[in-house]
Every structure is written in C-alpha cells, then in structure tokens.
C-alpha positions in Angstrom: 117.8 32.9 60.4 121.4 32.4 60.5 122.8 29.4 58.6 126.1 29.2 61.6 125.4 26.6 64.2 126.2 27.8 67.8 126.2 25.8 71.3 123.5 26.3 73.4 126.2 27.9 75.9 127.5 30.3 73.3 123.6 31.2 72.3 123.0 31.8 76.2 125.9 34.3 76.8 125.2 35.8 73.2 121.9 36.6 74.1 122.7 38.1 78.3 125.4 40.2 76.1 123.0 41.1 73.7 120.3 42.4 76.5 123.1 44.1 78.8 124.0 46.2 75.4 120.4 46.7 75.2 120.1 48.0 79.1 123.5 49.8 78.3 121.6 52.0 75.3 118.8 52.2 77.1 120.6 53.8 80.5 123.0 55.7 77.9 119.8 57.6 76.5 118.1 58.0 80.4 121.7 60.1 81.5 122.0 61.7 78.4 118.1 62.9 77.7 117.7 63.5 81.6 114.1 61.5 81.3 113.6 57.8 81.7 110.5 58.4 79.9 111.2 59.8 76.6 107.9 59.2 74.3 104.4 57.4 74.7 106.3 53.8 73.9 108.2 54.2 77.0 105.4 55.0 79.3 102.3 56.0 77.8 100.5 56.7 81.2 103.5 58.9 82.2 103.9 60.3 79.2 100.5 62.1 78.5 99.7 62.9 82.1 103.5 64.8 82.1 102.4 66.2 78.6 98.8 67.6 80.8 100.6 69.1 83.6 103.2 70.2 81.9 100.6 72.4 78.9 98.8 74.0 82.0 101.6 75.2 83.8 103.0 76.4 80.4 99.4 78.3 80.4 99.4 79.2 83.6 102.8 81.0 83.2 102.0 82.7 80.3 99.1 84.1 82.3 101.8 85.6 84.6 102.8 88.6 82.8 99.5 89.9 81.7 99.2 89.4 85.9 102.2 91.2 86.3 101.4 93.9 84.1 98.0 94.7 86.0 100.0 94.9 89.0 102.0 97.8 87.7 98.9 99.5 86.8 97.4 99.5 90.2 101.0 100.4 91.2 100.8 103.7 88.4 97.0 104.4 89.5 98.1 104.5 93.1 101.2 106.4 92.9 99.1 108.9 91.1 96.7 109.0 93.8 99.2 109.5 96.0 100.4 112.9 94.4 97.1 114.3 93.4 96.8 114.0 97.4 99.5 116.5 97.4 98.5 118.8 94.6 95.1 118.7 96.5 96.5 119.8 99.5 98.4 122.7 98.5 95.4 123.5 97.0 94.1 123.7 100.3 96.8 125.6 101.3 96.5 128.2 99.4 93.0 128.4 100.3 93.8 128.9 103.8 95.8 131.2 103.0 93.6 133.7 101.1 91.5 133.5 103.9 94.2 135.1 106.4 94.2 137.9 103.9 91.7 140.1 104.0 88.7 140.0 101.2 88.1 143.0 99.2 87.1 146.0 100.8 83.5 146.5 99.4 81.6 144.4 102.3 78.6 144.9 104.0 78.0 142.9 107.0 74.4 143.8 108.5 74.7 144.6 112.5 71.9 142.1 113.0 72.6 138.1 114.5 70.2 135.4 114.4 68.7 135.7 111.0 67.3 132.4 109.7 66.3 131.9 105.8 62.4 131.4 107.1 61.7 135.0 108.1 62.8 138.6 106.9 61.8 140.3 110.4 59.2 142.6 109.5 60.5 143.8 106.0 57.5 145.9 105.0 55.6 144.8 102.3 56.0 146.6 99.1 59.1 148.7 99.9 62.2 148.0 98.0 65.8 147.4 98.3 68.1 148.2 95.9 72.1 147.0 95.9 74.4 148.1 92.7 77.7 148.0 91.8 77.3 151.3 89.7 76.4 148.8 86.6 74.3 146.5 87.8 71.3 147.4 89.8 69.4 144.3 91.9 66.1 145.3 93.5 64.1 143.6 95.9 60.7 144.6 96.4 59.2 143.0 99.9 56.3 140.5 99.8 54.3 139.7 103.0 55.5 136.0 104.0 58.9 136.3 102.1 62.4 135.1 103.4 65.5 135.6 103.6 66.1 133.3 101.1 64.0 135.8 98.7 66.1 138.8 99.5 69.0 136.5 98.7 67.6 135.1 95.4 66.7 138.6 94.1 70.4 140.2 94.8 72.6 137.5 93.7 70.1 136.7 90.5 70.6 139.9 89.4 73.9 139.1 87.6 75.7 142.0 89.4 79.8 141.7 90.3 78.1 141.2 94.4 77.2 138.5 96.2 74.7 138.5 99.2 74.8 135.4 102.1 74.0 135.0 105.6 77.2 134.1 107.4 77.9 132.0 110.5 76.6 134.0 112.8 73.4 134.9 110.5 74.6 138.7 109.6 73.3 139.4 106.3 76.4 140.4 104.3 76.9 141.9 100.7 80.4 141.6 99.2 82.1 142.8 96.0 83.1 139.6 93.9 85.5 142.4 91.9 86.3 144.9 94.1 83.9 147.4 92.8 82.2 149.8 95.3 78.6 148.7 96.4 75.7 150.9 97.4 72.6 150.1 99.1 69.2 152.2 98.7 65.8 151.7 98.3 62.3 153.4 99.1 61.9 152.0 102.5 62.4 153.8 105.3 65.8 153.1 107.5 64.0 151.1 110.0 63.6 148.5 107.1 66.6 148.4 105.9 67.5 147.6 109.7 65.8 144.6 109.8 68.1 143.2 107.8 70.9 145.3 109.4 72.0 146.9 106.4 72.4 150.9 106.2 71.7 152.4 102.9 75.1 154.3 101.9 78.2 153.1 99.3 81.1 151.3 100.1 84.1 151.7 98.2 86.4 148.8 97.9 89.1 147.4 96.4 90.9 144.1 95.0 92.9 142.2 97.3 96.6 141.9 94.8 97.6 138.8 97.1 94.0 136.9 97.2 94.5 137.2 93.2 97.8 136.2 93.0 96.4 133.0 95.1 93.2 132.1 92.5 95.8 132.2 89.9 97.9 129.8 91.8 95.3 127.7 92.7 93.7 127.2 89.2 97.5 126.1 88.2 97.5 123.7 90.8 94.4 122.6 89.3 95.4 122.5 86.0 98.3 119.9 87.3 95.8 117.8 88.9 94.2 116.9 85.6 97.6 116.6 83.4 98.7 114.4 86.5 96.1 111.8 86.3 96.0 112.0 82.3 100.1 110.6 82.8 98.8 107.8 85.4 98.9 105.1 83.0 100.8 101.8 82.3 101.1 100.1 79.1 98.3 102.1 77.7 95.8 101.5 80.8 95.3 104.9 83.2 92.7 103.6 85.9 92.6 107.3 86.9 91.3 108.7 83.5 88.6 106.5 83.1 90.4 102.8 81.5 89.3 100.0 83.3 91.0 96.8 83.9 90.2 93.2 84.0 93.0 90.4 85.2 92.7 86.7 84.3 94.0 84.5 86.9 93.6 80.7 85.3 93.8 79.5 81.4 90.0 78.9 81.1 89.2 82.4 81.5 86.7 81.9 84.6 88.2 83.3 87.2 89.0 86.9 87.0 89.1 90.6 89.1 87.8 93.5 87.2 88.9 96.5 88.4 87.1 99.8 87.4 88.5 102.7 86.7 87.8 106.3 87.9 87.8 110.4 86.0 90.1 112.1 88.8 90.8 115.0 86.5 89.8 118.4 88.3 86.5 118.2 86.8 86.0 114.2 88.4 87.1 115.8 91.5 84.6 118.3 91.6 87.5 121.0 92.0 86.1 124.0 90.4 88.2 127.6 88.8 88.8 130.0 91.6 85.7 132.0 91.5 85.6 135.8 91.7 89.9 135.3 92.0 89.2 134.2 95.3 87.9 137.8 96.7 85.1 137.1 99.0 85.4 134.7 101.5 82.4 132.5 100.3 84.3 131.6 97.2 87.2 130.4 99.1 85.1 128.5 101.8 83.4 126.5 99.0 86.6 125.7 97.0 88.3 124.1 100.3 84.7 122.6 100.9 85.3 121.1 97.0 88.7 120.1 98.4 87.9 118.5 101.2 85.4 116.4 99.2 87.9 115.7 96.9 90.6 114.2 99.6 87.9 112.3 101.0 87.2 110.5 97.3 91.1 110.1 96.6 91.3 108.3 100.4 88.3 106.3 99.7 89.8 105.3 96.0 93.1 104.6 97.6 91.6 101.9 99.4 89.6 100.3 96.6 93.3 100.3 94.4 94.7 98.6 97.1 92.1 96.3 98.1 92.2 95.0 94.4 96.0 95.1 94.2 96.1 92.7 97.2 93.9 90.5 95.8 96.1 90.3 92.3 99.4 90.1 93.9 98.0 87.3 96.3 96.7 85.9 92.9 100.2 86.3 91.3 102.3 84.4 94.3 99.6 81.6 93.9 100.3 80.9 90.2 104.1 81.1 90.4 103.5 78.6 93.3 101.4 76.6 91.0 103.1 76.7 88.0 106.2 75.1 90.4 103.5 72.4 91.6 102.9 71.4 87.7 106.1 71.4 86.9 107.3 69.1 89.2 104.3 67.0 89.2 105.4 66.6 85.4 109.1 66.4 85.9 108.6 63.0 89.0 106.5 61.6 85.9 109.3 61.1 83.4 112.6 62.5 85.0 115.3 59.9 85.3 117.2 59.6 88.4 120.5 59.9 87.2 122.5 59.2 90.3 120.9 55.4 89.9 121.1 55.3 86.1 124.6 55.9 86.8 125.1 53.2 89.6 122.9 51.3 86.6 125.5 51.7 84.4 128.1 51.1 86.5 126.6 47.4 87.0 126.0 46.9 83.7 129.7 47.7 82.2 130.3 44.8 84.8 127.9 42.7 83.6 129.1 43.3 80.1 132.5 42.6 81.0 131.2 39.3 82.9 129.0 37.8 80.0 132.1 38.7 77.4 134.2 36.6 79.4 131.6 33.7 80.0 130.9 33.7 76.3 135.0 33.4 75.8 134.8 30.2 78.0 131.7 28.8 76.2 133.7 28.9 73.1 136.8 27.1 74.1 134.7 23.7 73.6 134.6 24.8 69.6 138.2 25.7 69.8 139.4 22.8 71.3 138.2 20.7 68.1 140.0 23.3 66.4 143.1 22.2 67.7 142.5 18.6 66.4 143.3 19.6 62.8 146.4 21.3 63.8 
C-alpha cells in the first residue's frame, strides 16, 4: 500500500490507464502470437478441445504416408502386371508361331475319324502293338473291353522320345517328341492295326531347327516373367512375389484394407519349360493353353489391385480432407482475428492517449496549490 495520497480523480484515470495498458499487452501478444488463446488460463475450454483436434489430425497425418506408401505399391504390383501381360503374350506369340511351322517329320496320323477314348474298334484281344523309337520299345497287348485310353496309357507310359493322342478329329496319331524315326509293328494282323488306322512300317523324321529355336525363346521369355515380378516391389513390399499388405486408415488402428498378395513367377502362373523344344504340336497347344490361363489370372488380378487401390486412394483424399477439417476446427478455437485486434489496438492507443490527458487535467487541482507557495 502506497504511503502518497491521490485524488479520487487522479486514482480514476490511473486506474482506466492502467487497464488500457493492460488491453494494450494483451492485444500486443494476440497480433504477435497469431492466437487470442495462448494457454489453459486464457481459455481452458478452447484450449484443450484445440489441443484434441489438433493431436488427431497430427495422427491422422502421420497416417498419410504409410497411406501413400501403399499406394505406390499397388501402383508397382500393377505396373508389373501390366508387363507380365506382355511377356505372356509374346509367349503366345511364339507359340503361334511354331505351330505355322511344321512339327517334326516322324508322325503317324492313323486314316481312321471318329475314335472316342471308350472303344478301340475291334482291336483283337491278345494281339500286340508295338511302337519304338529304335531305343525304346512300348507294347500294347489288346484286352477284350479296353480303350483307347489303354492304347494310349501303354505307348506314352513307356518312357520312349513318342507321344501318342487322339487329335481333333479323333485320328490316332504318334509323333516324335525328338525327331527320331518311329516304327510301328506288332503280331496282329494288318486289319488290327487298321482299326486304329495305323500301318505297321518306320517313319523317319527329323528336328524342326526353327520350332527349337522358338522353345528356346520361349523358356527366355519365361525366365523374364519370373525376374519381372521378383523386381515388382516398393519399399521392400512385392504384392506379386507373395508380400502382402495391410493399410491403416485412422489412428486407433480399427479401420484398415488388407490386401493379399499373389506368386506370379512362371511357376505361379502355371507357365511350364517348352516341352519336347516345342516339336509336336501337343506340346505347343498345351503351353498356349497354360498361357491363356495365365492372361486370364493376370486380368482377374488386375482387377483385384485396382479394386483395392481405389479403395486406398479414396481413403487417402478423405484424410487429407480431414486432417484440413481438424485443423481448422482447432485453429477457429484459439486463432485471433487480427484484422480486429488491430482495429483493437487502434482504439486503445486512443484510449491511452485520452485517459493520459484526463489524468493531466485531474492533476491540475494538486498543482494549483502548488502555485500558492510560489
């Protein structure tokens, strides 16, 4: 308490002086700090609910580049689907081609249509068919009630460079797998052997140079299809060599897309070596019967990828749009408008200047008794 007397006029203006320098401060700190809520004392409701909004957006926005970061690797996975769909393609390609050229020479196409795998047409019982390569000898020896299928099983089982199948048309046909001449015998008479359509003889044959030249062109191609989808990855994730992925959307960790991943090596594929290099027609028919398989599971996949990659980029324009939402929600709570703190200031300078000059008037009464003892 001070021990100096004032008037009750000086004490007045002292004390509207004192509070304008107090609102002066007070505006000073609001334009300079940007926020007219600074800490809990200014507005403690304000305060912590900015504090809130403002820790889950910070969250929220961390959560954005592990988001961003799956995006990318559906974006690597699909770009990689996108060129195996090439590789497998060519693939076919080359298939297609080695079936314009001619397959080895050493085929025998029986001269009789319309066999079915239920019946052998009279094949009498007990007689035998031989078919050899000159190394490896395959014998069938006719049961009553066998099939086709049986002739079949006994040729091919045999283990010899040959391969024996009933076409499109249902001719039974023997073919060289190495270009090695075949013969057909047996002890049955010629009529049997007809009712397969076979005559008993040897066919000399040969390698097709340009079918080989395609199986080894083919297996490359396959060879890229696996290194391809082995380099499909993103910051250590490849969807297309069996990584999966799972992307968190919100900071409490219950809301999330898990997005499995896939083998699409040639082996996941199902795209086998060239068989036989590619010398009988059945072996190429069933690698661009692999292929087609194949494009069918890389179309199918493509879809999948994308349908998840929607999902996370829709994901990852919501939180951007939410972390904005927080943000501002937390910036209205303790931002300052500075275009009226400034038109605050502005009144209180005046008001300043005002109460300065009333408290000059209030003590000319104290001067004037001054004067007396002049």
């Amino acid at each position: 308490m001070s021990d100096i007397t004032l008037s009750a006029g000086v004490r007045q203006n002292l004390l509207s002086l004192q509070n304008t320098a107090d609102l002066m401060a007070q505006t000073q700190n609001r334009l300079a700090t940007g926020k007219k809520v600074n800490n809990a004392l200014d507005n403690p409701i304000s305060y912590f609910t900015s504090q809130s909004l403002g820790n889950r957006a910070s969250d929220l926005n961390s959560l954005l580049d592990s988001i961003s970061n799956a995006t990318q690797t559906l974006q690597a996975a699909n770009n990689g689907l996108t060129s195996l769909t090439k590789l497998v393609q060519s693939a076919q390609a080359i298939g297609q081609q080695a079936l314009q050229s001619g397959s080895t020479t050493a085929k025998v196409t029986g001269s009789v249509a319309g066999l079915t795998a239920a019946t052998v047409h009279g094949y009498t019982a007990t007689k035998t068919l031989t078919v050899t390569d000159g190394t490896t000898l395959a014998t069938y020896t006719a049961v009553a009630g066998d099939t086709v299928d049986d002739v079949l099983t006994a040729i091919n089982g045999a283990g010899g460079n040959y391969q024996a199948y009933l076409d499109s048309t249902g001719h039974f046909v023997i073919q060289s797998t190495n270009g090695s001449s075949i013969t057909i015998a047996g002890d049955g008479s010629a009529a049997d052997q007809l009712t397969l359509g076979l005559v008993a003889g040897a066919t000399t044959g040969s390698l097709n140079a340009t079918r080989t030249s395609l199986a080894t062109q083919f297996d490359d191609i396959r060879t890229q299809i696996s290194q391809l989808a082995s380099d499909a990855g993103y910051n250590g994730v490849n969807l297309l060599n069996g990584d999966s992925l799972t992307v968190v959307f919100n900071e409490t960790g219950t809301s999330t897309q898990s997005i499995t991943g896939v083998k699409f090596d040639a082996a996941g594929l199902s795209v086998a070596a060239a068989t036989h290099t590619f010398q009988t027609d059945t072996d190429v028919n069933a690698a661009l019967t692999d292929l087609t398989a194949a494009l069918g599971t890389l179309r199918s996949q493509a879809v999948a990828f994308g349908s998840s990659l929607s999902v996370v980029q829709t994901r990852q324009d919501f939180t951007k749009s939410m972390v904005n939402t927080l943000q501002t929600g937390a910036d209205n709570l303790v931002l300052a408008d500075t275009n009226l703190e400034g038109a605050n200031m502005l009144a209180l300078q005046t008001r300043q200047s005002l109460s300065t000059t009333a408290l000059s008037l209030a003590a000319q009464a104290s001067q004037s008794v001054l004067r007396l003892f002049q």
